[in-house]
C-alpha positions as CSV (number, residue, x, y, z in Angstrom):
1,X,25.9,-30.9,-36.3
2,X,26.0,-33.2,-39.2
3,X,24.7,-36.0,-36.5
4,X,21.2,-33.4,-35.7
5,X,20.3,-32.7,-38.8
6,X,20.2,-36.5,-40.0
7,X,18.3,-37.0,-37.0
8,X,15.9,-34.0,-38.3
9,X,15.5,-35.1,-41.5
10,X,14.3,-38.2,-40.5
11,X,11.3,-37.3,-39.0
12,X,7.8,-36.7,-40.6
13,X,6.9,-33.5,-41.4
14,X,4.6,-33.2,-37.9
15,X,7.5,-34.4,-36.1
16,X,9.7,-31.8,-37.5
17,X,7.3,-28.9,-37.2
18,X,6.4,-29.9,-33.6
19,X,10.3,-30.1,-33.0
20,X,10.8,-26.5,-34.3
21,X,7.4,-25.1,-32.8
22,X,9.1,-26.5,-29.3
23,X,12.4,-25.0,-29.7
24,X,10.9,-21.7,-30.5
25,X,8.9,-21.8,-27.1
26,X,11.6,-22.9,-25.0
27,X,13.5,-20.1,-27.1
28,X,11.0,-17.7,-25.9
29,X,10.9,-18.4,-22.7
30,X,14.5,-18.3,-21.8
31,X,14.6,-14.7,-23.4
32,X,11.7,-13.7,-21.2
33,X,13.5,-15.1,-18.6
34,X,16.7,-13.9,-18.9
35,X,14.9,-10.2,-19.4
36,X,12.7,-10.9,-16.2
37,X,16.3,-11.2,-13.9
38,X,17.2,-8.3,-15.9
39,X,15.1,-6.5,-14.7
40,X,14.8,-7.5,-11.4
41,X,18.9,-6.8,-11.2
42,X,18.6,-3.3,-13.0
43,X,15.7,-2.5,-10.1
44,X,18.2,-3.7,-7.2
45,X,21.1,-2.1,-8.7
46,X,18.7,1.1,-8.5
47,X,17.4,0.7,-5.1
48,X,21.3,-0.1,-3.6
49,X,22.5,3.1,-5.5
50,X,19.2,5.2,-3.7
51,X,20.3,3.9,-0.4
52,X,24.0,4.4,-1.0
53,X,22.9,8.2,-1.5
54,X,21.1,8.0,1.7
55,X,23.8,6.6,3.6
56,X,26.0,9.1,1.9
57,X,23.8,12.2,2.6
58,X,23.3,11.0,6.4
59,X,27.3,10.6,6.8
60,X,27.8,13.8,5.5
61,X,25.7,15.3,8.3
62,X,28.1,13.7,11.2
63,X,30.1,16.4,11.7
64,X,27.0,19.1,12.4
65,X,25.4,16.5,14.1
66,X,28.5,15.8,16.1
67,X,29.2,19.7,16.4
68,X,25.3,20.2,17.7
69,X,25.7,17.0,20.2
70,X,28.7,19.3,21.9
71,X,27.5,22.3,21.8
72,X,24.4,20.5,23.8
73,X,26.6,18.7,26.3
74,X,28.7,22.3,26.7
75,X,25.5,24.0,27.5
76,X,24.5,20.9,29.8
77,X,27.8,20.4,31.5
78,X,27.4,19.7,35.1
79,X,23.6,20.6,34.7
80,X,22.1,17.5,33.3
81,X,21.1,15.0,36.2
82,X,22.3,11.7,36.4
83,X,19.6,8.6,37.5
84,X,19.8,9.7,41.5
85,X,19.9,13.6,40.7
86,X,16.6,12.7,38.3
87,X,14.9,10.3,40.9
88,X,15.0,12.5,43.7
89,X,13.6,15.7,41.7
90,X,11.2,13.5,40.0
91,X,9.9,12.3,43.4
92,X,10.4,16.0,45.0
93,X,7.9,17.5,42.4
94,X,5.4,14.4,42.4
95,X,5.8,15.1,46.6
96,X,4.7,18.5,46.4
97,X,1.7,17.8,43.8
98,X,0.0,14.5,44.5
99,X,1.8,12.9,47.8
100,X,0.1,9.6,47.5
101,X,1.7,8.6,44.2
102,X,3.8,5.3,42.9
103,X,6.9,5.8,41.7
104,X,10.0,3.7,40.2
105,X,13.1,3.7,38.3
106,X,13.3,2.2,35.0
107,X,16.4,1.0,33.1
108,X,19.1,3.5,31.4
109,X,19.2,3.6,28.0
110,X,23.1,3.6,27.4
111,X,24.2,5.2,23.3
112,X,27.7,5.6,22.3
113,X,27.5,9.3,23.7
114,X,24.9,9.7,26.2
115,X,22.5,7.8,28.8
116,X,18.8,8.7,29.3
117,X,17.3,7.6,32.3
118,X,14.0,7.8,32.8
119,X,11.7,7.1,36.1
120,X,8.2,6.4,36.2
121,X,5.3,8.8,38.5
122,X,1.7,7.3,38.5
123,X,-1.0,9.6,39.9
124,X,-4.3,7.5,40.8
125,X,-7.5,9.3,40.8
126,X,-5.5,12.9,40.8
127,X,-7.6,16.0,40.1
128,X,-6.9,17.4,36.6
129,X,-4.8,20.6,38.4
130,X,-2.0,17.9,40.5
131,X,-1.9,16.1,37.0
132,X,-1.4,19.8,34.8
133,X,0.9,21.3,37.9
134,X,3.0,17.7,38.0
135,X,3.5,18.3,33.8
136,X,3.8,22.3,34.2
137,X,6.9,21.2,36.9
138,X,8.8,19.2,35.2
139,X,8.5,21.2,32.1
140,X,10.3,24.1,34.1
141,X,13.8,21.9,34.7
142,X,13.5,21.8,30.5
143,X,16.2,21.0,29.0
144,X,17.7,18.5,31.8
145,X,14.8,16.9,32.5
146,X,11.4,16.0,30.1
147,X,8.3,13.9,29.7
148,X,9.3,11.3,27.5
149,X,5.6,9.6,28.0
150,X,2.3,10.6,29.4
151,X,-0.8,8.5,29.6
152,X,-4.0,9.6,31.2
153,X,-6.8,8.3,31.6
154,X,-10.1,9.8,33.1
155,X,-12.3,8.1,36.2
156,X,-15.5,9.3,35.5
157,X,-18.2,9.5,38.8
158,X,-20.7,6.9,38.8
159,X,-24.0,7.3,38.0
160,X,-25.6,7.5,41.5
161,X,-23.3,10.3,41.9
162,X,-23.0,12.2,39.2
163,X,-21.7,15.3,40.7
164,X,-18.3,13.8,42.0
165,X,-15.4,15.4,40.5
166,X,-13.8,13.5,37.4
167,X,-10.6,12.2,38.8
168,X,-7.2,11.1,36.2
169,X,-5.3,8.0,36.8
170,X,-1.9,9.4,35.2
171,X,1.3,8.3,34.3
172,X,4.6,10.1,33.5
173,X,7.4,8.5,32.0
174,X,10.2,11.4,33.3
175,X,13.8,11.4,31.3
176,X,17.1,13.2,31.5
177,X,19.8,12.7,29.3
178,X,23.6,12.7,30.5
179,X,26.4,13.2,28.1
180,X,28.9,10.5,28.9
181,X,33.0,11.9,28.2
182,X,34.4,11.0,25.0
């Protein structure tokens, strides 16, 4: 110390009050510093402790979800249709509505506790009644089988004639969910 303050003393008087003026503004800086990444940690700390709570609160909902995802596959048992039961009605009801359709099966979507398969119908230039019957069919075998994805789109009639029939180029993205066994 007694080292510094020779040094100090030795300088002019500019010298000195630049020296002080400096360590002052490094001073400052570090504290705004240091009370910048306080912040910053008091904000995190915050946000962690909000999304503990949220993680909390959904875990505490596990056991009605679980109880609800039984009582489901009670009330489904033997009646929800596995990827062949759900192709062939798929392709039965799209049969009996609009015989000229394209169909295919699309991948299974395996969880912990279920699978949903799903198979795809496309309708091309279907009147609006085979595309409304098709969606009023499958809506009967609710809740073993469901639209999980409908896109139409409209084929309007050309200009030199004008009083053809709007047709629908459709396509239904048909589900069913199987409860696997525990």
């Amino acid at each position: 110390m007694k080292t510094l303050e020779k040094i100090f003393l030795k300088m002019s008087g500019r010298e000195q009050s630049l020296l002080v003026v400096s360590l002052w503004v490094v001073f400052l800086l570090c504290f705004l510093q240091v009370i910048q990444i306080s912040f910053q940690a008091y904000t995190d700390w915050k946000l962690n402790e909000e999304t503990i709570n949220g993680h909390r609160m959904i875990l505490g909902l596990k056991p009605a979800i679980d109880a609800a995802l039984e009582q489901q596959k009670k009330e489904q048992q033997n009646k929800s249709y596995d990827k062949n039961q759900l192709s062939n009605l798929a392709s039965e009801l799209a049969d009996r509505v609009f015989p000229q359709r394209s169909y295919n099966e699309l991948d299974s979507d395996e969880r912990e506790r279920y699978k949903q398969h799903r198979v795809r119908v496309k309708f091309q230039k279907a009147s609006y009644e085979d595309v409304n019957e098709y969606a009023a069919l499958v809506r009967q075998e609710s809740p073993y089988m469901f639209l999980s994805e409908v896109k139409i789109e409209p084929n309007y009639p050309s200009k030199s004639k004008p009083y053809d029939p709007t047709t629908f180029d459709a396509t239904f993205e048909v589900s069913s969910v199987e409860f696997l066994n525990p």
